[in-house]
N, C-alpha and C positions, 0 to 999 in steps of 0.2 A: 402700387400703393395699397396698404390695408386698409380694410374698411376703418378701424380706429382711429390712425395714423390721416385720412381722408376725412373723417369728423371733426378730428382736432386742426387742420386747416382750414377745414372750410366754415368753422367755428369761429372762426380769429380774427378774423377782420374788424367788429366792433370795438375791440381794445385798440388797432388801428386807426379809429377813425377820422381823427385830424390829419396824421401823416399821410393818410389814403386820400384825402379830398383837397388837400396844396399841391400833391406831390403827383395824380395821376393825370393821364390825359384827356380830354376829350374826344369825341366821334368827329373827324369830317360829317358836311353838311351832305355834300355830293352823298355819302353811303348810306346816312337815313335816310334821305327824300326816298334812294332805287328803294330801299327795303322797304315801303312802305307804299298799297295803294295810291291812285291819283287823286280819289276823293276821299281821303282819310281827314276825318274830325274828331273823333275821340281814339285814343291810344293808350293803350298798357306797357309801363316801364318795367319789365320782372325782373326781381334780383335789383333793383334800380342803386344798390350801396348807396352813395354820398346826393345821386341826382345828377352823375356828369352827363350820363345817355339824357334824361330829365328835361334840364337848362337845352340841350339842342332841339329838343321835338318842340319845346316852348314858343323859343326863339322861334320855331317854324309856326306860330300862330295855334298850334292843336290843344285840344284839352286833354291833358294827361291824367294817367292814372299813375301812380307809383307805389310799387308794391315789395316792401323788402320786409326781413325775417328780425333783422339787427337793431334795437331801438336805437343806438347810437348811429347805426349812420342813416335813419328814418331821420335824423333829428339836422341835420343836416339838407337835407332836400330843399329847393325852392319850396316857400309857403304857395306859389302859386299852384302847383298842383295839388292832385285831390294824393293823400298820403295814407297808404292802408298798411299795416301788418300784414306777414301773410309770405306764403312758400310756393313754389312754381307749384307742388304736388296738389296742392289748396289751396285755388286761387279764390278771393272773397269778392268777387262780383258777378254776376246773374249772367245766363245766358245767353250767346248773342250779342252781346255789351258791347264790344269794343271795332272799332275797326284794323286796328294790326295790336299784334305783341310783339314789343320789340326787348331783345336781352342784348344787355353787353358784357361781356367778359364776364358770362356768369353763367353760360345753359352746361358749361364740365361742371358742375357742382349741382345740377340736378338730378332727381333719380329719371333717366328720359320718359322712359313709358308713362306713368303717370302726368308726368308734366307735359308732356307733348298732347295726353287725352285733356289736360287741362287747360290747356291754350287753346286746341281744337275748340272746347266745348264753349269760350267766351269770345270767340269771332264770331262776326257776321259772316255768313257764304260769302269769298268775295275778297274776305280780305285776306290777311298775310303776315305772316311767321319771319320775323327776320333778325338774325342771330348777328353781331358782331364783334369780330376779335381784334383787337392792335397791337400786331405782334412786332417786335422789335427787329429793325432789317441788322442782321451779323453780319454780312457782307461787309460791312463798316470793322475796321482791325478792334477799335477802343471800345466799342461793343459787343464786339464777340470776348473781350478778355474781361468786362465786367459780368458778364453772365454766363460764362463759366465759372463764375465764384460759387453762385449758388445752383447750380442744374436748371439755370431757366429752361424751360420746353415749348413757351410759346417765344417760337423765332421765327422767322423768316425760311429759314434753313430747314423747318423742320414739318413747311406747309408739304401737304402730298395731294391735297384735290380731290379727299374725302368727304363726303358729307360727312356731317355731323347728325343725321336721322335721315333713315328714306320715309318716301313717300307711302300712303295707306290708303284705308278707306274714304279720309275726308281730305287729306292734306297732300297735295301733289309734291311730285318728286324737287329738290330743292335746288335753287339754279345759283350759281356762285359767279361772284366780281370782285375786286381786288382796288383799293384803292391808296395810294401815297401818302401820308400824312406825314406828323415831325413835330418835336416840341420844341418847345426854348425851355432851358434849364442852366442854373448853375451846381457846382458840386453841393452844394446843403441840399436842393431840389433833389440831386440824383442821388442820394444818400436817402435823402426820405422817398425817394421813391423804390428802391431796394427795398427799403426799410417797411415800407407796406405791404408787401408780397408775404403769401402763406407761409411761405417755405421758411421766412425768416422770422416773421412775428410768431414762428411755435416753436425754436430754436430758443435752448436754453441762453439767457442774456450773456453770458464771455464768450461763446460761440458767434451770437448774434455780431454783438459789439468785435471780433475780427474781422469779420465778413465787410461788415460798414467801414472801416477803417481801412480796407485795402480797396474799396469801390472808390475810396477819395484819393486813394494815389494813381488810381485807373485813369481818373476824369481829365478830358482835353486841359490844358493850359489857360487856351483863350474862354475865358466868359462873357457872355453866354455862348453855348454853343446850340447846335438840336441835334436832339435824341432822336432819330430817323425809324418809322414805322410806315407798316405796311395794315389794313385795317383789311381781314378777311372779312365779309358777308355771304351770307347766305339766307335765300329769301324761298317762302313756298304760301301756297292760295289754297286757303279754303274753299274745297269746292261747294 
């Protein structure tokens, strides 16, 4: 993908940001708790879009930070956390600050090197980087023929057991787990959930609007059914 072509999606989401925040899913509980220290208290949501990663660190009792670029999906976040402006490359809190940083489905759309120096520099020694992806299991037939519509690339099929950054000066080498997840959806949900992906919301609309319209003859019969995913993590310690 071009650098333009990579702007103008990863631009896009705030004109999404209802269809994004009905339509996506949440993090299992199991794969934030590993990603994150034992005695974690305060935590940073980066990239946090609507607050779905947000609402589970909550739920787990932490004081969050939430930190996204989009004022529209900023506006959207639980009022419970604390809600900053702001970009993985520039993060707006002081040194030290936080006990994990946690990203979901957001660290492919950072520039890494800076960001990675940036998440370093607001942990404590100690704590921990933990990346999470919910990639769609294709294994499933009515799955794999909805995303082939649009070139989804986060699938199940398409994990290799890469990191996603090695290990440096401060941040150790990064250890991966894999966990089972699954939504409940009806064909409106899985249409707005199509419908909130880059690839689509920067698609001229008669393009868009085909795509949408062949995803609802894809969808099972029975409603609801679940959308079956696989939530990659990956976790690393400030030393």
């Amino acid at each position: 993908m071009d650098g333009q072509r990579w702007r103008e999606r990863a631009g896009s989401f705030g004109a999404a940001a209802d269809v994004y925040d009905r339509s996506r899913p949440t993090y299992p509980v199991e794969a934030v708790r590993w990603a994150l220290p034992v005695e974690a208290r305060r935590v940073l949501d980066l990239g946090a879009g609507t607050g779905k990663l947000t609402s589970v660190l909550l739920d787990l009792g932490l004081d969050v930070v939430a930190v996204e670029p989009s004022e529209q999906m900023r506006a959207r976040i639980p009022a419970r956390a604390e809600v900053l402006e702001g970009k993985a490359e520039a993060i707006p809190l002081p040194d030290g600050s936080v006990d994990a940083v946690l990203v979901g489905q957001a660290f492919h759309w950072f520039d890494p090197e800076p960001a990675l120096s940036e998440m370093a520099r607001v942990l404590r020694p100690g704590g921990t980087i933990g990346l999470l992806w919910n990639v769609m299991d294709d294994s499933t037939g009515w799955v794999k023929e909805v995303t082939a519509l649009f070139g989804a690339e986060d699938l199940v099929s398409h994990l290799d057991g890469r990191p996603p950054f090695g290990g440096n000066g401060l941040l150790g080498e990064p250890s991966h787990d894999e966990f089972e997840h699954g939504q409940s959806l009806d064909r409106d949900l899985l249409v707005d959930l199509v419908a909130s992906r880059s690839v689509l919301t920067s698609l001229p609309e008669q393009e868009r609007l085909e795509v949408l319209a062949q995803v609802r003859e894809l969808a099972p019969d029975d409603e609801p059914f679940a959308l079956p995913y696989v939530t990659d993590a990956w976790r690393s310690v400030r030393t």
